[in-house]
C-alpha positions in Angstrom: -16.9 -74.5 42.3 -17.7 -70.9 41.1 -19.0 -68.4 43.6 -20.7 -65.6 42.3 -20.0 -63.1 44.7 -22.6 -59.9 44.8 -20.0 -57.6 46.6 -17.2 -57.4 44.0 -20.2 -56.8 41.4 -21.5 -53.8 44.3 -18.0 -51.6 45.0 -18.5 -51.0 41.4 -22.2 -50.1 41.2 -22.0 -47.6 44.2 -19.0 -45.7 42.6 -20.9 -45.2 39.4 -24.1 -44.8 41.5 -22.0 -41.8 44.0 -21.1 -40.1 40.5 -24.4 -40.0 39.4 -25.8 -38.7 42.4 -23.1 -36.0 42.7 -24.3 -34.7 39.0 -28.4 -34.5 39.8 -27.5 -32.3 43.1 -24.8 -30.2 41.3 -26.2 -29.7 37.6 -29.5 -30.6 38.3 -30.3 -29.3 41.7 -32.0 -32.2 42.3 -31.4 -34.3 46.1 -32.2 -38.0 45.4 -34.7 -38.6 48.6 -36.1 -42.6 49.7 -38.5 -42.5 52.0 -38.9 -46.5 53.8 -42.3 -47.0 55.6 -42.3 -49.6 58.3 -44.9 -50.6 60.7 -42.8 -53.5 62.5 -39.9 -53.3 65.4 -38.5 -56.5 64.1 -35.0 -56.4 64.6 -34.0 -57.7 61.3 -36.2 -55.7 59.5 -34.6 -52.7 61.7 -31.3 -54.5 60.5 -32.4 -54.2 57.0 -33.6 -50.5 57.0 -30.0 -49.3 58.7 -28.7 -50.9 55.6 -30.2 -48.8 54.0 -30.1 -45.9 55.5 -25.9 -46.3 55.3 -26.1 -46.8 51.8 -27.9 -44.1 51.2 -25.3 -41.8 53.3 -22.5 -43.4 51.3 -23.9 -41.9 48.1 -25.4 -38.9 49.1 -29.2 -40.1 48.8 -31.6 -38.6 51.5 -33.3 -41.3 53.5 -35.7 -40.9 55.7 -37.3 -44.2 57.8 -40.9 -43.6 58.9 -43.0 -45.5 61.6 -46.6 -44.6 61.2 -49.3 -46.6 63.5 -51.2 -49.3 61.7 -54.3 -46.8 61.4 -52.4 -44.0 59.8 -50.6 -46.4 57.1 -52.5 -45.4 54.6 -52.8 -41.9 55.1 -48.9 -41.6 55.0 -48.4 -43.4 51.6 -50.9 -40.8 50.1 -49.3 -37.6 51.9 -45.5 -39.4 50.7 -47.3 -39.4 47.6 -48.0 -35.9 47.3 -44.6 -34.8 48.4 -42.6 -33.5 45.6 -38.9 -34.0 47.7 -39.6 -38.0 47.5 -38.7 -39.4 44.9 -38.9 -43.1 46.0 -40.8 -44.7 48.6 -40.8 -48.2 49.7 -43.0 -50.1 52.3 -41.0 -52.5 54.0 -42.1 -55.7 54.3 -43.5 -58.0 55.9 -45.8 -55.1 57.8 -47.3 -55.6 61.4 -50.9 -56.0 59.8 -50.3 -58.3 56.6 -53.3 -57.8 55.8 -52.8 -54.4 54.7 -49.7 -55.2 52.2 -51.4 -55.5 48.8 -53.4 -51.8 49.5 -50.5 -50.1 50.6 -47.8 -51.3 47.8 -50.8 -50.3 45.5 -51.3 -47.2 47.1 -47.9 -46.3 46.6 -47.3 -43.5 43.2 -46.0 -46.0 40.6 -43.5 -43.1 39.6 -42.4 -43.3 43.3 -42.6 -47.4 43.3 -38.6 -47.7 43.4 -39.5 -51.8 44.7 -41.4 -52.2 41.7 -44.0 -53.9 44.2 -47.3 -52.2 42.7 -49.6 -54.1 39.6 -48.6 -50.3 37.4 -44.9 -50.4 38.9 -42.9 -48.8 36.0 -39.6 -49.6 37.4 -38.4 -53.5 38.1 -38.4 -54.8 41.3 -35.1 -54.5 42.8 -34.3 -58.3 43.9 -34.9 -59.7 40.2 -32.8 -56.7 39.0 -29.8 -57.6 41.4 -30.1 -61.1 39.9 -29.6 -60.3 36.8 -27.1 -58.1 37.3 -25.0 -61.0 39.0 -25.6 -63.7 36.2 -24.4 -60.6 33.8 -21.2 -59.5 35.8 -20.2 -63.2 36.0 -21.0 -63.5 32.1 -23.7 -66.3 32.8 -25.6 -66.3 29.2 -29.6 -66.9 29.8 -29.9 -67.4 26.1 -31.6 -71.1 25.3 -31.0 -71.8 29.0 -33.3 -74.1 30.8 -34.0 -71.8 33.4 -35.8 -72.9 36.9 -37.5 -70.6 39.4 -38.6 -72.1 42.7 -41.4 -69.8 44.6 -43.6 -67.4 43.3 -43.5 -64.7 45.7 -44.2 -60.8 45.1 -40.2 -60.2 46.0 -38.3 -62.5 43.9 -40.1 -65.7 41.6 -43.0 -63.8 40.3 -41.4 -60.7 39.3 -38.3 -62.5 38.0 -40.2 -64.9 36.3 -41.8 -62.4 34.6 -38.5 -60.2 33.3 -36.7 -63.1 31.6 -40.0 -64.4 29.9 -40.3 -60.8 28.5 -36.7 -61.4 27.0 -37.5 -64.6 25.2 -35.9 -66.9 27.6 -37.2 -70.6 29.0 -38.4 -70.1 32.1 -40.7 -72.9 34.2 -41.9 -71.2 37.7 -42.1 -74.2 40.5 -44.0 -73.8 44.0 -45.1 -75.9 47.2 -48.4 -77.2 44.2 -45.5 -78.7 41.8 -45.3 -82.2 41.5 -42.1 -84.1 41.1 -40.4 -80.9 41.6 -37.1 -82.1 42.5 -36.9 -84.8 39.5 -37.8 -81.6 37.0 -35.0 -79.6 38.9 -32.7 -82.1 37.7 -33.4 -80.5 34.0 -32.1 -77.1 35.6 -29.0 -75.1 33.7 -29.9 -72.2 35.9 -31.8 -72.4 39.0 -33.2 -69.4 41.3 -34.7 -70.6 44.3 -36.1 -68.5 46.8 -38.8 -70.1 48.7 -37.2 -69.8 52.4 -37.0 -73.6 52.8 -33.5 -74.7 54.6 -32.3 -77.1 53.0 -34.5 -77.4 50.1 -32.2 -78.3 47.2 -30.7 -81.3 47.9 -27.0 -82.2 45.3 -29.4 -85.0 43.6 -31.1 -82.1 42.2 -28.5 -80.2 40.7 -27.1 -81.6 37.0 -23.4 -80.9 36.5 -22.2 -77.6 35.6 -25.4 -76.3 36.8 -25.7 -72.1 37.7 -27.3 -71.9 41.0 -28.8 -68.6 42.8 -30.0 -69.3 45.8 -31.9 -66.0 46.7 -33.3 -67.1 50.1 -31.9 -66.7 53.6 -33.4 -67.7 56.5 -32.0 -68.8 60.5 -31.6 -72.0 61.7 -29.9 -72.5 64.9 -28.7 -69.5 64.8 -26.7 -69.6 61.8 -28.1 -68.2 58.3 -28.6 -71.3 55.8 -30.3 -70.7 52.5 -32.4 -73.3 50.3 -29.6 -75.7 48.7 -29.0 -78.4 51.3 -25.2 -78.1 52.7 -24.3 -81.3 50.7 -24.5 -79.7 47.3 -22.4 -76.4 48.4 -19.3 -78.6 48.7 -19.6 -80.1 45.2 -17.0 -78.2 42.7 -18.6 -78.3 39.5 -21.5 -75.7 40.4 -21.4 -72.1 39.3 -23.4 -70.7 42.9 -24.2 -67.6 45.1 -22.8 -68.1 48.7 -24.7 -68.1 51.6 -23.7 -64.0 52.6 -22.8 -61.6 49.4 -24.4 -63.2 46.6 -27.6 -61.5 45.7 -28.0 -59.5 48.9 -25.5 -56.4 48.3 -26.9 -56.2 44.8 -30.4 -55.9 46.2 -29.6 -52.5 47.8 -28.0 -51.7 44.8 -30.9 -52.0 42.2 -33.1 -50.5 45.0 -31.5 -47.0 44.7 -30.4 -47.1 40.9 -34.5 -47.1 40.8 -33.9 -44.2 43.2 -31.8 -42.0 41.5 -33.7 -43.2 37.7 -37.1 -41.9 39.6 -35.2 -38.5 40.4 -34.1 -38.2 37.4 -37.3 -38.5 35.8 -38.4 -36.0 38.0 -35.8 -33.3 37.4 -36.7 -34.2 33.4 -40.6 -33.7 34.2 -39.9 -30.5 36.3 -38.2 -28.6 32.8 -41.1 -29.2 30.7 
């Protein structure tokens, strides 16, 4: 078995990210600033924003976690908006209210859009980026791939779907409405799945040789499983992400490289 491992790929990324950083606040004059908007206490979202936050420290990226009340989401997004110091802006999800989620990521200045969650996002969404940068560090050719995405969600299947189409490649999007879903798995040279279903995948799925990302995590007796079934991680011929440092490191990666390209933008804008 081949583990494609996110945080050998990372150590690399933040170096050149810490460099890049150091030359926008030196030559440029410009300080990088995310701003996260979160209307929920749930500890691993709170888990997931100190992330965050770290990183940002690390490289020298301003960070500043807001909590507004439910009522005064909106208003916040626009006045973030409006503030020339932010430079990206991200509301993380899920929020108290889901109800309000498609309005606020579409509220959100698609200059300042760093998750690429918004329908004029300019920048891609940081999860699909990460994946790509994985199957790339590990050399992983896409090119007449069969190429299998299960779930369809705003985060991962529907934005990464759409990326590799838009580079030619063959790309069939599966979701709880596909029939026979595990039989036309079985076709699969490279598989995403994110669709938060332990257990999911099970090894009859999986043809030989086949590259696996498995892009979901969620808790099951207390113990963080993802969708391919426990069975098929102990098989050797599969190329696969493990269950901790596959695609998450790279996630907070791509998130501020869409940071520092959106300051940079900005410090182009502000010479003309």
């Amino acid at each position: 078995m081949k583990i494609l491992l996110g945080t050998e790929l990372a150590g690399y990324i933040k170096e050149r990210q810490a460099k890049q950083v150091r030359t926008l606040r030196q030559a440029e004059l410009v300080i990088p600033k995310l701003v996260i908007i979160r209307t929920t206490d749930n500890p691993v979202i709170a888990s997931y924003v100190r992330m965050k936050v770290a990183y940002g420290e690390d490289i020298l990226v301003d960070v500043d976690v807001r909590t507004p009340a439910e009522a005064d989401l909106f208003a916040e997004i626009e006045k973030t908006n409006e503030d020339a110091s932010v430079h990206g802006m991200i509301i993380q999800l899920p929020l108290a209210n889901k109800e309000q989620t498609d309005t606020a990521v579409n509220l959100v200045d698609p200059k300042k859009d760093v998750d690429g969650l918004g329908k004029t996002a300019t920048l891609t969404p940081a999860t699909p980026m990460a994946i790509d940068w994985l199957l790339a560090g590990y050399n992983v050719d896409l090119t007449d791939k069969k190429i299998k995405i299960i779930g369809n969600g705003r985060l991962v299947g529907e934005p990464l779907s759409k990326l590799w189409r838009s580079a030619g490649y063959d790309v069939e999007v599966f979701d709880e409405h596909t029939e026979n879903m595990l039989e036309k798995l079985t076709k699969g040279e490279v598989i995403v799945s994110a669709a938060g279903v332990p257990g999911l995948i099970p090894s009859s799925a999986l043809q030989r040789g086949a590259v696996v990302v498995d892009a979901a995590t969620a808790s099951e007796h207390g113990k963080i499983v993802g969708d391919v079934s426990e069975e098929a991680r102990q098989r050797d011929d599969l190329t696969i992400t493990p269950l901790k440092g596959g695609v998450g490191p790279l996630t907070v990666c791509a998130l501020f490289d869409n940071v520092i390209r959106a300051a940079r933008a900005a410090a182009e804008q502000a010479k003309d």
